[in-house]
C-alpha positions in Angstrom: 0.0 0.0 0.0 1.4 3.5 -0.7 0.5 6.9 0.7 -0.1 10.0 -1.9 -0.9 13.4 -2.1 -4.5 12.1 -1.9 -4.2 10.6 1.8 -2.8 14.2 2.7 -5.9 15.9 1.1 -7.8 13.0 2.6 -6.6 14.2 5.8 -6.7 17.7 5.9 -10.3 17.5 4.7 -11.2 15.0 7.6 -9.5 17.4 9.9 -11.6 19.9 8.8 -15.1 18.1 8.8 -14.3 17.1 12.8 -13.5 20.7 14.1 -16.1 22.7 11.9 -19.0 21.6 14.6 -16.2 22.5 17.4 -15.2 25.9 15.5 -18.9 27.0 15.3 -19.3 26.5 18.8 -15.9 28.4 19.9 -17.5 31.3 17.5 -20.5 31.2 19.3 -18.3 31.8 22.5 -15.5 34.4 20.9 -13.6 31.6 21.3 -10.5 29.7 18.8 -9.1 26.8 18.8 -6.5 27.6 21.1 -8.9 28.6 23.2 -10.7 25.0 23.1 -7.3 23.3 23.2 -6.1 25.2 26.4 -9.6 23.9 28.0 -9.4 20.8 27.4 -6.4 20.0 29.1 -7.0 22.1 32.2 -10.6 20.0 32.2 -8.7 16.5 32.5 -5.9 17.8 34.6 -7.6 19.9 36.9 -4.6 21.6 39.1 -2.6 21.7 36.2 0.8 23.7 36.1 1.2 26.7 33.8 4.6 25.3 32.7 3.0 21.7 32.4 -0.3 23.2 30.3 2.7 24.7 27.9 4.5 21.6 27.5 1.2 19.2 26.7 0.4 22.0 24.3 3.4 22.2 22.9 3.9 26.1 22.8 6.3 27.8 25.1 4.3 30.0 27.8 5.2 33.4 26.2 2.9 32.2 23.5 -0.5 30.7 26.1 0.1 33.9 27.8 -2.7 35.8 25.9 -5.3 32.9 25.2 -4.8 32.1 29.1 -5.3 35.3 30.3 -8.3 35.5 27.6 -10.1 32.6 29.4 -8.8 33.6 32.9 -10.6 37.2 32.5 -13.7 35.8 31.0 -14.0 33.4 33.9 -13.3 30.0 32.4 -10.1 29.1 34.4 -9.3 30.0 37.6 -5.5 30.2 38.4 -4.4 29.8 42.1 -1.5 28.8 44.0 0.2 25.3 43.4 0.0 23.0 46.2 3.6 21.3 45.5 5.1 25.3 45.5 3.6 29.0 46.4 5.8 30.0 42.7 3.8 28.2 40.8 0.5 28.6 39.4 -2.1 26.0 39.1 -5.0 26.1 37.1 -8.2 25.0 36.5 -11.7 25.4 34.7 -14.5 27.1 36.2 -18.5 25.3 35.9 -18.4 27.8 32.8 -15.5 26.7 31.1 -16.5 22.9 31.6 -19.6 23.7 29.8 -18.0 25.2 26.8 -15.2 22.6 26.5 -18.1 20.0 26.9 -20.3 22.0 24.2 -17.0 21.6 21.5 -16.2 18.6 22.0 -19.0 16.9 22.5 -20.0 16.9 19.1 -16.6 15.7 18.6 -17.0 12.6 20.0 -20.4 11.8 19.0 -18.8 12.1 15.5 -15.8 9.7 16.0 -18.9 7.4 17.5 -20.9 7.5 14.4 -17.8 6.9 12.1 -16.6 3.7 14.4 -20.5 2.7 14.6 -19.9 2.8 10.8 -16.3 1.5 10.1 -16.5 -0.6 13.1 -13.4 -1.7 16.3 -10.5 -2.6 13.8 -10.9 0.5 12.1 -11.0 2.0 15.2 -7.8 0.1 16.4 -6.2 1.1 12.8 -6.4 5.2 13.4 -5.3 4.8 17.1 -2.6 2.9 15.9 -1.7 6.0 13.2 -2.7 8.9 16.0 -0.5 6.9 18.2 2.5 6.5 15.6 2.0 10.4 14.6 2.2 11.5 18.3 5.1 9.7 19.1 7.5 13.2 19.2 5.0 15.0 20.5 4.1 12.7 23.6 8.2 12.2 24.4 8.0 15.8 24.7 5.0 16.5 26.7 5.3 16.6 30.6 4.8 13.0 31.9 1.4 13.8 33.8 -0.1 14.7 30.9 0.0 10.7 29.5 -3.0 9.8 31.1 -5.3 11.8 28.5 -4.9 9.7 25.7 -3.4 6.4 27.6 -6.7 4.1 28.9 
């Protein structure tokens, strides 16, 4: 089997068709994507370091500075001190952010349900397998306690 320049089309156009629901949502909201990233994390990982929320995001914290403080200011994520050390910040989501997070992606995972209702559990096994083998660099990167949200 060979991989083309249609699989890459293939994928960008799946990519697309699964955030569009989440993206309409985020609009509703004045929200992004970053935005919707950033809560989904601090949702999981409740307590969640600002340094760690960086590193399972993969940006630096000079660049979440401005989408945190976005959702911090509009009361989706509260920051407070950490309880392993008074320098470091720990966040989480507020009642509101939980219901936005759960209002993107949601529909997000009612979709990946439909498609494995469809294609059925070794397709499903398949794309974790890919995801899996696509995320390798990222996951040796991210901070250990962040494993656990796709590990299970």
């Amino acid at each position: 089997m060979s991989i083309g320049e249609r699989d890459i089309a293939l994928f960008f156009l799946g990519w697309r068709g699964f955030v569009d629901t989440a993206d309409a949502v985020l609009a509703d909201h004045e929200l992004g994507r970053v935005d919707h990233r950033i809560l989904y994390v601090v949702v999981r990982q409740p307590g969640i370091t600002i340094s760690e929320l960086a590193g399972a995001l993969g940006i630096s914290r000079q660049a979440l500075h401005r989408p945190l403080s976005g959702l911090l200011r509009r009361g989706y994520v509260t920051r407070s001190a950490s309880a392993r050390s008074g320098r470091e910040r720990a966040l989480s989501a507020t009642e509101a952010g939980g219901v936005v997070e759960h209002a993107a992606t949601g529909p997000q995972l009612a979709q990946l349900e439909q498609v494995v209702a469809v294609t059925g559990p070794a397709a499903l096994a398949g794309w974790r397998t890919v995801m899996r083998r696509l995320a390798e660099s990222t996951l040796a990167a991210a901070p250990p306690g962040t494993h656990h949200l796709i590990e299970g």
